[in-house]
N, C-alpha and C positions, 0 to 999 in steps of 0.2 A: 124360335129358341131351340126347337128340336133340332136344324141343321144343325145351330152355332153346337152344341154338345157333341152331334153325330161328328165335328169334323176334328175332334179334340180328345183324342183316347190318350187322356194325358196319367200315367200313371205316378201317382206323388205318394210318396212313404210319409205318413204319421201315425207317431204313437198317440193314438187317440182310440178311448172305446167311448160306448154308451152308457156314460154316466159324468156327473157333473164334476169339476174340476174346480179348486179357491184357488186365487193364490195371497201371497202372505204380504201383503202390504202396511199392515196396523203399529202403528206407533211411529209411520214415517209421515214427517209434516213437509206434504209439496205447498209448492208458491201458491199455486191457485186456491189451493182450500183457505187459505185468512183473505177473505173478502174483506175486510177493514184493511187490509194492509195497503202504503201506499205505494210501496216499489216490490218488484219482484226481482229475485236474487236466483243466478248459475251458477252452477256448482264449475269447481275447477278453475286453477292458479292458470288468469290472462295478465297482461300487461294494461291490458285496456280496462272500463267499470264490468264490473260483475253483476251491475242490479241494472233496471231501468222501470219508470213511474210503469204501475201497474193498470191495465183501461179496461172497462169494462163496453162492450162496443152492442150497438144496438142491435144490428145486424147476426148475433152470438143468441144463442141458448145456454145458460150456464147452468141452471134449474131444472130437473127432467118435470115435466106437465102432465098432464093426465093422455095425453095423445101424442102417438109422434107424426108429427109435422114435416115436410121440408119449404117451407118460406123464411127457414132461418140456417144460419149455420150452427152446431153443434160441438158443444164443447169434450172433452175427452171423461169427463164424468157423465155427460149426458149417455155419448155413445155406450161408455161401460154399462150403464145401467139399465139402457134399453137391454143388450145383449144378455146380463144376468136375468131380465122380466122373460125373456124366448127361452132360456135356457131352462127355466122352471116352470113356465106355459105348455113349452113342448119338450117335455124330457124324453119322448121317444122317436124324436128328430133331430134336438140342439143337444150338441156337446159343447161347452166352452174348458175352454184350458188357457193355461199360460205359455206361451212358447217363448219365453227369455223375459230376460231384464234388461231397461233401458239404461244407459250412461248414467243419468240419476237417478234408476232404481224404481222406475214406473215400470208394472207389469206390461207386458205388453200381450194382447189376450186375443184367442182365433177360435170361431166355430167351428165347426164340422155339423155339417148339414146331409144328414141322408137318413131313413126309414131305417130302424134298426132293426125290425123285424123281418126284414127281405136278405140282413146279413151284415158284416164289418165292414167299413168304409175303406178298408185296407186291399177286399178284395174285388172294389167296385173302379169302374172306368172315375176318373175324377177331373173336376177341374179348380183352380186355384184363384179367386178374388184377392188380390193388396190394395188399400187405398196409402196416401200419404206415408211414401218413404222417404221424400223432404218436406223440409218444414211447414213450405207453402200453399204443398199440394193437399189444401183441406177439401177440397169440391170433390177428390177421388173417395176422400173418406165417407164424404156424402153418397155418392151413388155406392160403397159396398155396403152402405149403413140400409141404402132404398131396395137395394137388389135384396138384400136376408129379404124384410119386410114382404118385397112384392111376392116374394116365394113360399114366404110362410100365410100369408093372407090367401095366397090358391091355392095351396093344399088340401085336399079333399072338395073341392069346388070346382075347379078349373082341373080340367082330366089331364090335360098336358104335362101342367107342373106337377100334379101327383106323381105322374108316370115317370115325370125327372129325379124326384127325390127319393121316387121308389129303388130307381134303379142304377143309381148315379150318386157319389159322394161328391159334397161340394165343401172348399174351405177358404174360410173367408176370416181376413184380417183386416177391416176397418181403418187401425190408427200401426202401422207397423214404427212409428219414427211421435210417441205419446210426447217426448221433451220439447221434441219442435214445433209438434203441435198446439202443445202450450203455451208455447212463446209465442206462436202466432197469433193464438186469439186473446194472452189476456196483455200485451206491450204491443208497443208499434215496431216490434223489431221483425223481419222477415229473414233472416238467418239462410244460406242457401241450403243446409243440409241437416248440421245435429248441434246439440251446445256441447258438444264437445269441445275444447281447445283448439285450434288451428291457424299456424301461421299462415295466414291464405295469401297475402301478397310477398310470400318468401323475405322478408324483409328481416327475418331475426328476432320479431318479436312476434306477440302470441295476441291476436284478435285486441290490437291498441286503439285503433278507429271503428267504434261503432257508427252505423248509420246513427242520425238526429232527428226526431219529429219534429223539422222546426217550424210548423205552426200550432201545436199539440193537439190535433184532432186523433191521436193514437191511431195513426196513418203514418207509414213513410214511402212517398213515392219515387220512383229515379228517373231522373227526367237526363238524357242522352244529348250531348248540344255539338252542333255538326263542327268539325276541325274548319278553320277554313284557309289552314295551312296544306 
């Protein structure tokens, strides 16, 4: 881990200090939070449905638990809330903030990770963690969800990672793409990038064929079938 930093004197600007950061989410009802609900609904005039059956998948955490785990994947409330439990665990390491808003108006939220006591993370060599900046890429969200963890767990224990965080600013944004995120874990829809609108097969109309789960296991697979033209 010492090389991979040595080799990365990456200098990255945020307005970030030490100290905790909210942002203003309250009174907005996303799809995911009505767990009784059957379908989940996207914002923004398609041609095509704008809802699709809501699934709850085994393989998902939607619940934060008393431990964080990875034998499961994690849904975008879980991730949040891990990172607010660091954020007020370690207030002289974790900064969280808000760095924008998503198309539908999910925060979308980044630590900053380094010893405040050794100085501003502004004027430290740094490097930059993103997980999931398309919809599907949840497995990236996992390893920046595992890398915070494995670095806050050696801190003060492990002389190495101390010595990183002492001296080194790290930023890390988990879920940077939270709308596609959520489409992926709670419908069978795998979206290539945002629910944004998009005529993807230039055809004049705006996202008219959705993929179909059509055996409803809240999977949808693409299966490629050779030309033999």
């Amino acid at each position: 881990m010492r090389q991979l930093f040595a080799s990365l004197p990456v200098l990255f600007l945020a307005l970030s200090v030490c100290m905790p950061a909210k942002s203003q989410t309250s009174g907005i009802n996303f799809p995911e939070n009505d767990r009784d609900t059957a379908f989940y609904f996207v914002t923004g005039y398609r041609h095509g449905i704008s809802f699709f059956p809501q699934v709850r998948l085994s393989s998902v955490e939607y619940v934060p638990g008393d431990t964080l785990t990875f034998d499961t994947f994690h849904s975008n409330d879980v991730i949040n809330h891990w990172m607010r439990k660091w954020a007020d665990q370690y207030p002289g390491l974790v900064t969280l903030y808000e760095v924008g808003k998503s198309y539908e108006g999910r925060p979308i939220m980044q630590m900053t990770l380094t010893n405040c006591k050794t100085g501003p993370d502004m004027v430290k060599p740094a490097a930059f963690f993103e997980g999931n900046r398309h919809s599907g890429e949840v497995t990236s969200a996992e390893s920046v969800l595992w890398l915070t963890q494995h670095l806050l767990a050696g801190y003060g224990t492990d002389p190495e990672i101390t010595g990183l965080i002492d001296r080194y600013a790290i930023y890390l944004k988990p879920v940077n793409n939270p709308d596609g995120h959520n489409l992926y874990m709670n419908t069978a829809q795998s979206n290539r990038s945002t629910v944004r609108p998009d005529d993807s097969d230039n055809d004049g109309l705006i996202d008219e064929d959705s993929p179909e789960d059509l055996d409803g296991d809240g999977i949808i697979l693409t299966v490629r079938w050779k030309d033999e033209k």
